[in-house]
VEXDREN-2710 file (C-alpha; in Angstrom, 1 decimal):
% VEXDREN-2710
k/r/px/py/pz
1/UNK/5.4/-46.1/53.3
2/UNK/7.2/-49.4/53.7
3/UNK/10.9/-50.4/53.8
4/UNK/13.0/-53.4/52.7
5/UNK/16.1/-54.0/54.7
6/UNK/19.6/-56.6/53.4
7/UNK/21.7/-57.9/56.0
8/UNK/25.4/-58.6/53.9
9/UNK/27.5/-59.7/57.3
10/UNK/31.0/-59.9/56.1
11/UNK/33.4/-57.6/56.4
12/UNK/37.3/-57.1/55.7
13/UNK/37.8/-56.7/59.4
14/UNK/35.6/-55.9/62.1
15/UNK/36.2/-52.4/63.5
16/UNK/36.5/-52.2/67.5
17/UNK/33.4/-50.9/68.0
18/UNK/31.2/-52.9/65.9
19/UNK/28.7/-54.8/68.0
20/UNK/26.8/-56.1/64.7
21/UNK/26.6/-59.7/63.0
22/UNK/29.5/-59.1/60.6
23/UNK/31.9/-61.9/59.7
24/UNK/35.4/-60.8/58.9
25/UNK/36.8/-64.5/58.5
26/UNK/34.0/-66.0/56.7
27/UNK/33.5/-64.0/53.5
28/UNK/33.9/-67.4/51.1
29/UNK/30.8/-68.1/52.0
30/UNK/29.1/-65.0/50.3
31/UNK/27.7/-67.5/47.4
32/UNK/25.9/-69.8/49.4
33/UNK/24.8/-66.6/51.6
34/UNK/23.0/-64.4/49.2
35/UNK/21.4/-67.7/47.6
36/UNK/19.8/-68.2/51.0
37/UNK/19.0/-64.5/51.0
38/UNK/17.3/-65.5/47.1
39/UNK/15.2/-67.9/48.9
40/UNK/14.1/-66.0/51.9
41/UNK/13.0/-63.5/49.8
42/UNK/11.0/-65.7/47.3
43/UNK/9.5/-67.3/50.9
44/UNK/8.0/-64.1/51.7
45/UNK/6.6/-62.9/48.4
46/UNK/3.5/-64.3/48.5
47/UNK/2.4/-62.7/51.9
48/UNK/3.5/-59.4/51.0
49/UNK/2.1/-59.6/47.4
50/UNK/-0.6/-56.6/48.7
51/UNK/2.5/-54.3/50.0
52/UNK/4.3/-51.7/48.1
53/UNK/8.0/-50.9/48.9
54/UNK/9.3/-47.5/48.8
55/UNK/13.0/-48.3/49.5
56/UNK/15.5/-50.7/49.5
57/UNK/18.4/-50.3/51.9
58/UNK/21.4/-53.0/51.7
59/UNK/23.5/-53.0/55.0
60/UNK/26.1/-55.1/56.7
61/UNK/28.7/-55.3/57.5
62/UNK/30.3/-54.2/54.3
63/UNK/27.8/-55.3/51.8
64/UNK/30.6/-53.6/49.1
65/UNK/32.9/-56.4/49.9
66/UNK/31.2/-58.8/47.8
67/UNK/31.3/-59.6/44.3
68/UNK/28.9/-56.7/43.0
69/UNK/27.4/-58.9/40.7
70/UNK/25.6/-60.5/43.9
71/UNK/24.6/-56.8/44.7
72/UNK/23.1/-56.9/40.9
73/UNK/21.6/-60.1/41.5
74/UNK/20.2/-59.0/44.9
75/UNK/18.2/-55.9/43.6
76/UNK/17.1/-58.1/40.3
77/UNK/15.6/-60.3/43.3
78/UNK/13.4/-57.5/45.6
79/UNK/12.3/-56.3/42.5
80/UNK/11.0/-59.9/41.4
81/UNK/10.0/-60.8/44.9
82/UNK/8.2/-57.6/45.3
83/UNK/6.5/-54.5/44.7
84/UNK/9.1/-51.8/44.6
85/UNK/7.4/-48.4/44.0
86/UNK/9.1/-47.3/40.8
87/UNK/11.1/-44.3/42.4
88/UNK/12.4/-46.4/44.9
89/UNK/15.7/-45.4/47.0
90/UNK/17.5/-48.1/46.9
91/UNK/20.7/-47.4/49.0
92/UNK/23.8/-49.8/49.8
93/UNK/26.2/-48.6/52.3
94/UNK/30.0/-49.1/51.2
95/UNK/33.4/-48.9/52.9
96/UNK/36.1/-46.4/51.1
97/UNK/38.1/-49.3/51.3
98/UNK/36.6/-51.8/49.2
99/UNK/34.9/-50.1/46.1
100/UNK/36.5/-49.7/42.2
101/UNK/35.0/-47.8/39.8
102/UNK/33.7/-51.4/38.3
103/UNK/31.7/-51.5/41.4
104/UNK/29.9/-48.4/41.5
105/UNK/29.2/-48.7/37.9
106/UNK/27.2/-51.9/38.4
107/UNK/25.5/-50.6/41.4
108/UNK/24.2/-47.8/39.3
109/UNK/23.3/-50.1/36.3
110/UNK/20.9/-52.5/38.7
111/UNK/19.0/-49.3/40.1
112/UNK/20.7/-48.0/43.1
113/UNK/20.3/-44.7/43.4
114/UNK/22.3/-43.8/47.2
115/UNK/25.3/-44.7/48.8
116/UNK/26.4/-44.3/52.4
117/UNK/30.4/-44.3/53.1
118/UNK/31.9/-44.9/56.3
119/UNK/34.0/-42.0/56.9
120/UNK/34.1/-42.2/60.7
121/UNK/36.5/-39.6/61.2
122/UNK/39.2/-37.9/58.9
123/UNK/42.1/-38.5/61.4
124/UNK/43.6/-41.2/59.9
125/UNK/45.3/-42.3/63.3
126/UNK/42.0/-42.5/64.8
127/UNK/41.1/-44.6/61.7
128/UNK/43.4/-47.0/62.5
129/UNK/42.5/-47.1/66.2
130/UNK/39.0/-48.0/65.7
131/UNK/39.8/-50.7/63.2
132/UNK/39.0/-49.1/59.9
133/UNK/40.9/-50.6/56.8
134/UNK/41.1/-47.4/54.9
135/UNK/42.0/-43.6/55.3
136/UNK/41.2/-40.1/54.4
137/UNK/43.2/-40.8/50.9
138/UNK/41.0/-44.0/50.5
139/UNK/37.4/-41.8/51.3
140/UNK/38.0/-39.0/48.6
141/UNK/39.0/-41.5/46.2
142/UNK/35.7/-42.9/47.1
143/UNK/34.0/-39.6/46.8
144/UNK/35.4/-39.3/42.9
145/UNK/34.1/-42.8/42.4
146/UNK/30.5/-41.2/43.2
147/UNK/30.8/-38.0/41.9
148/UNK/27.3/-36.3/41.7
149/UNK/25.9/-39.7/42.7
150/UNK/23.3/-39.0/45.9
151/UNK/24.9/-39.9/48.7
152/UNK/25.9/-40.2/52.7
153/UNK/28.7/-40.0/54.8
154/UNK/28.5/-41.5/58.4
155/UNK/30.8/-40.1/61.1
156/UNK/31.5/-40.3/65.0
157/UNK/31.8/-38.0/67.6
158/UNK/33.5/-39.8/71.0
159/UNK/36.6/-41.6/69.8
160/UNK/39.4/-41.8/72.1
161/UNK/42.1/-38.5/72.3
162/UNK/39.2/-37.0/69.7
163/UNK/39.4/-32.8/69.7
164/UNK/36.9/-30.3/68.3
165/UNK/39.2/-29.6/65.3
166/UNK/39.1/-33.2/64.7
167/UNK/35.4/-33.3/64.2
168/UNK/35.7/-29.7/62.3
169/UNK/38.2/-31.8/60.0
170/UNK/36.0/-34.9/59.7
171/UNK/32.3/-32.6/58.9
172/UNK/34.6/-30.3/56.2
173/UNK/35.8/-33.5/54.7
174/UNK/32.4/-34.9/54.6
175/UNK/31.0/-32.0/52.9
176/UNK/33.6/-31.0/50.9
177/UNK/33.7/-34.9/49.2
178/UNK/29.8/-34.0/47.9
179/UNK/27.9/-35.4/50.2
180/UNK/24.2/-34.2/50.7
181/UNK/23.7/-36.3/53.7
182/UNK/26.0/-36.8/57.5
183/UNK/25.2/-39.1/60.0
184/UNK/26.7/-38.0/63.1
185/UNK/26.7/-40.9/65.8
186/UNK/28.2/-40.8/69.5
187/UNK/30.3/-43.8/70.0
188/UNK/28.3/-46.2/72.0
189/UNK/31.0/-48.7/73.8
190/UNK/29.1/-51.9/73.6
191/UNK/30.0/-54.8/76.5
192/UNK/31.8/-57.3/74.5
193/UNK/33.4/-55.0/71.8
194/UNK/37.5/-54.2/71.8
195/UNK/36.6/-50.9/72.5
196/UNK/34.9/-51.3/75.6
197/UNK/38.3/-51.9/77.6
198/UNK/38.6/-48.2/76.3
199/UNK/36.1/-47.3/78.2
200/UNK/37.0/-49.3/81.0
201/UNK/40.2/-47.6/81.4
202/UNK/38.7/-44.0/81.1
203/UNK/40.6/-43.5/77.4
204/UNK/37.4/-41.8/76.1
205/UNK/35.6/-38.8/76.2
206/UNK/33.1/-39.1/79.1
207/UNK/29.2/-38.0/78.7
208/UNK/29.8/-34.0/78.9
209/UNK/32.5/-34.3/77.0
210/UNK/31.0/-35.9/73.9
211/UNK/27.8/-33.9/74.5
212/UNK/29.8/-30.6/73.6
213/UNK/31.7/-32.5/71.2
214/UNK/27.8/-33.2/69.3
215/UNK/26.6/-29.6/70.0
216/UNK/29.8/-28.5/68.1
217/UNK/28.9/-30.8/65.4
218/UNK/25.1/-29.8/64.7
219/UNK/26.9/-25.6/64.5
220/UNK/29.4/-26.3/62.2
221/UNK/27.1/-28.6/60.2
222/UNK/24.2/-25.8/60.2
223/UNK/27.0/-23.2/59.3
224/UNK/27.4/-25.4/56.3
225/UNK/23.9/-25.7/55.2
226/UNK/23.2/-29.6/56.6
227/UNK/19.9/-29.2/58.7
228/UNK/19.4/-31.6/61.2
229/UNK/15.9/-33.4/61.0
230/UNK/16.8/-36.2/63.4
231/UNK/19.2/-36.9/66.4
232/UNK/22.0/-38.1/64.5
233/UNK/20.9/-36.6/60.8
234/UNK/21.6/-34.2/58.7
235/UNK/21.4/-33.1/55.5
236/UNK/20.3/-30.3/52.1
237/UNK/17.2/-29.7/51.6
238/UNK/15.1/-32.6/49.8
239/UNK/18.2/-35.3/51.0
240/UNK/16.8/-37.2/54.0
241/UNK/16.8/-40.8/53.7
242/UNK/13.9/-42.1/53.0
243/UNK/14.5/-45.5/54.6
244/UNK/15.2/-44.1/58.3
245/UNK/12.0/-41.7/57.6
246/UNK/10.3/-44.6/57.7
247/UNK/11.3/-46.4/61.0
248/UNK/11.0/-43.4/62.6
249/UNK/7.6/-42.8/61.3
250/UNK/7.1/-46.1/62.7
251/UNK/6.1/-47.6/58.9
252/UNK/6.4/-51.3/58.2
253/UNK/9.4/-52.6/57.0
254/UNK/10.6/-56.6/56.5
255/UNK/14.3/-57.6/56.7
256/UNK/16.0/-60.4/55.0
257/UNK/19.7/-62.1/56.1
258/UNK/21.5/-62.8/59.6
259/UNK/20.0/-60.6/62.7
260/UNK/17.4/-58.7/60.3
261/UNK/14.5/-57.1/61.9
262/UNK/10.8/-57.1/60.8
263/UNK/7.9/-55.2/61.4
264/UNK/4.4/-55.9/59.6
265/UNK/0.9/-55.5/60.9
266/UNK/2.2/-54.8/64.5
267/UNK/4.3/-58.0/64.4
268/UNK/7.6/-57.5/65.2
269/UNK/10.3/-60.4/64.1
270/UNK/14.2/-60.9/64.4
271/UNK/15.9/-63.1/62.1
272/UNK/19.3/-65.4/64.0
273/UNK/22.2/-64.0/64.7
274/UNK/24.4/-67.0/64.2
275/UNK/25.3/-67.4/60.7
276/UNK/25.2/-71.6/60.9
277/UNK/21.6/-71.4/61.7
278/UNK/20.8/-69.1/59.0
279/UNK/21.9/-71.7/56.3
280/UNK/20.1/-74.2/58.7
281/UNK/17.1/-72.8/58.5
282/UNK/17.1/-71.7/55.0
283/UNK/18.0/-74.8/53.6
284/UNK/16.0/-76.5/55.6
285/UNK/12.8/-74.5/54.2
286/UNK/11.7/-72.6/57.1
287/UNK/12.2/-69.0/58.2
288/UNK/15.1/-68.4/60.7
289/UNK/13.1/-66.2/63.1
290/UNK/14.5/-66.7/66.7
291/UNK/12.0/-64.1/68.1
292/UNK/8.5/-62.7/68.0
293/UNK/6.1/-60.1/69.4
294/UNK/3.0/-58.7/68.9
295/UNK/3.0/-55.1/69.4
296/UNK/0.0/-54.1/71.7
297/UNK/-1.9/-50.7/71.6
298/UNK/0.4/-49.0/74.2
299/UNK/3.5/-50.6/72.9
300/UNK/2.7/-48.9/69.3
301/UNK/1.7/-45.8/71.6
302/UNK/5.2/-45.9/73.0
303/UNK/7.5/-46.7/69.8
304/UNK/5.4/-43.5/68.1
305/UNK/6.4/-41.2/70.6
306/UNK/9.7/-42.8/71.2
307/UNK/10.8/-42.5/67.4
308/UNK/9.0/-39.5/66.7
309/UNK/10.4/-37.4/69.3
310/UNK/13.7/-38.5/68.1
311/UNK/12.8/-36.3/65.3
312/UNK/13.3/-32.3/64.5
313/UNK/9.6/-32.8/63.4
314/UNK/8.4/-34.0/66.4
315/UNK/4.9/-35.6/67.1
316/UNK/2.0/-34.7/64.8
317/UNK/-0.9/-34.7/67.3
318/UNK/-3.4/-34.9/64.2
319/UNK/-1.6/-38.1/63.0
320/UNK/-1.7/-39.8/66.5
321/UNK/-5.1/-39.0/66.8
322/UNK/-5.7/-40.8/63.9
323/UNK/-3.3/-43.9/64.4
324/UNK/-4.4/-44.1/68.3
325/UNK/-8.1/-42.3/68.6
326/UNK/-7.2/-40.5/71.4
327/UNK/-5.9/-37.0/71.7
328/UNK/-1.7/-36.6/72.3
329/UNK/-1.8/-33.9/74.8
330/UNK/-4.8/-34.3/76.7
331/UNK/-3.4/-38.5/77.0
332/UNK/0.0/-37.0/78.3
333/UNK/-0.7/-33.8/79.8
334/UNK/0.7/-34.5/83.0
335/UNK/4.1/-35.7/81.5
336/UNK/3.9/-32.6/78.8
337/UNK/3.5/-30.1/81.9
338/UNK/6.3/-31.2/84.1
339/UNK/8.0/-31.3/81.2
340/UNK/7.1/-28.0/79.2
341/UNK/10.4/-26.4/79.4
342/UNK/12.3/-29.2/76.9
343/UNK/9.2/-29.0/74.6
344/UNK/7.9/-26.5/71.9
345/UNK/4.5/-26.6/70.0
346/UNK/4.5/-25.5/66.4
347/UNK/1.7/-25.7/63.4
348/UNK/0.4/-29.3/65.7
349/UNK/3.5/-30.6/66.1
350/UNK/5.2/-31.1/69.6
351/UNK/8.9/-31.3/69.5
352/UNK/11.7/-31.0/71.4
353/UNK/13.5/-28.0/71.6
354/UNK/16.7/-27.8/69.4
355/UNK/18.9/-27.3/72.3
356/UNK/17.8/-30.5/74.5
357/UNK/17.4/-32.8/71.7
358/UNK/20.8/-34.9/72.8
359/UNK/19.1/-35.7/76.2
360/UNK/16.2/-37.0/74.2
361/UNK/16.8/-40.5/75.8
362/UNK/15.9/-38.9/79.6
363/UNK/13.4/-36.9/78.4
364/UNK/11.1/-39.7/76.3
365/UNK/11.5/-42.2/79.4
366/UNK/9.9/-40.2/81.0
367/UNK/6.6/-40.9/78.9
368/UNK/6.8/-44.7/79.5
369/UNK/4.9/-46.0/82.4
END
């Protein structure tokens, strides 16, 4: 299984918390963007002639603030470029703020086939703390748009003066717009972000705090029928995204645009940040990599248990057996025993147990020399 990932880095307005390449002032140069995207991709084609893409995810940013004719053009150009498996996902995440119904009808004409909104929260005061440039109003108008389209709604648990009922408000909005899919993310206050004066000051919910806040979350999303298959996911049955499956199944995947990442055979590569350089580089017929690694045996060891423990699913000790030639348990049975009360074993799986999966983060470190 392998992924494609679009970086689209403009934006309305950039949201408090957003610690992503994403250009709120520099949208006019969406033309002149996405032809350098064009090129990058035909760049590439040749050494992944061999490879066969199962998605296509389009990301930003707010890639739905473009013309989505560029959006047409971009999918026109993966498929071109490369070999997209012909039922592809092919997903573009969009802000309830910027879509028509002229939009989402040309997404669905070029092939996409799932959408992820950024609902955030359905307090509309909060909305307008963190940034956003639409509101609850703006989301279900959204969520008519799509109808019985297949598609996501992201929210976050941690915002500042944030209650239970809140987050009760935000999942039952979620759910109730047709959504088949929630992302539930903890707000991370990144040094450098407006929000991180918040945090500064004490204005938002502290770790225990925002742990109930999640655990709160995953009952009232199980109550509705949303299982969760990985720390922030949740969905019906048959709805995860395929995309994420595949980073945390540690799969190859190549990016294209400002700060996209790359994996391919163990080769891990980050594209510039700075948007400048991009066209630089670009332009100038070279890649804009700015960084490079080759991922050794126990680095590959490490991201597999890292990612896969991240998941409900856990780690498939026949499938690291194959991937590693060495047994899972036998390799770790020192960590696994001081450790046996977080973990559970089922069918050859080892996963953590439901109820500790928040504190993955201090549990996995603990497998890392």
């Amino acid at each position: 299984m392998s992924g494609i990932y679009v970086h689209i880095p403009f934006c309305k307005s950039k949201c408090s918390y957003c610690d992503f390449a994403s250009f709120p002032d520099k949208i006019c140069y969406a033309e002149s963007y996405m032809a350098c995207v064009f090129r990058e991709m035909a760049k590439r084609s040749q050494e992944l002639k061999n490879m066969t893409f199962d998605t296509l995810y389009i990301g930003g940013g707010t890639p739905s603030v473009i013309d989505e004719n560029y959006i047409a053009m971009l999918v026109a150009a993966a498929k071109k470029n490369f070999n997209l498996s012909s039922g592809a996902e092919i997903t573009i995440e969009i802000n309830p703020g910027t879509v028509s119904a002229g939009k989402i009808s040309t997404y669905k004409k070029c092939g996409i086939n799932r959408f992820s909104v950024g609902l955030q929260t359905a307090v509309d005061s909060q909305l307008e703390d963190i940034g956003r440039i639409h509101n609850l109003k703006d989301f279900f108008a959204c969520a008519r748009l799509l109808k019985s389209e297949n598609f996501s709604v992201d929210v976050m648990i941690g915002l500042k003066g944030q209650t239970l009922s809140d987050i009760e408000k935000t999942i039952s909005a979620a759910a109730n717009s047709g959504a088949s899919h929630i992302s539930m993310y903890a707000l991370t206050p990144e040094d450098g972000t407006p929000i991180y004066t918040d945090y500064l000051n004490g204005e938002l919910p502290d770790g225990d705090e925002v742990a109930k806040m999640y655990e709160f979350g995953v009952q009232k999303l199980a109550s509705i029928g949303f299982a969760r298959y990985e720390v922030s996911n949740f969905c019906k049955k048959g709805k995860e995204s395929r995309h994420n499956l595949n980073y945390w199944k540690r799969g190859e995947y190549i990016g294209f645009g400002v700060s996209a990442s790359s994996c391919i055979n163990n080769v891990r590569f980050t594209n510039t940040f700075d948007l400048d350089e991009y066209f630089k580089c670009i332009l100038s017929d070279n890649f804009a990599v700015i960084d490079s690694e080759k991922i050794d045996k126990k680095g590959q060891k490490e991201e597999y248990i890292m990612l896969a423990l991240r998941t409900t699913r856990g780690i498939d000790s026949a499938e690291y057996t194959a991937l590693f030639g060495e047994d899972f348990e036998k390799e770790y049975a020192e960590t696994l025993e001081k450790l046996a009360s977080f973990f559970q074993k089922k069918n050859g799986f080892i996963c953590i147990k439901p109820e500790h999966i928040y504190i993955q983060n201090s549990i996995i470190i603990n497998f890392f020399s």
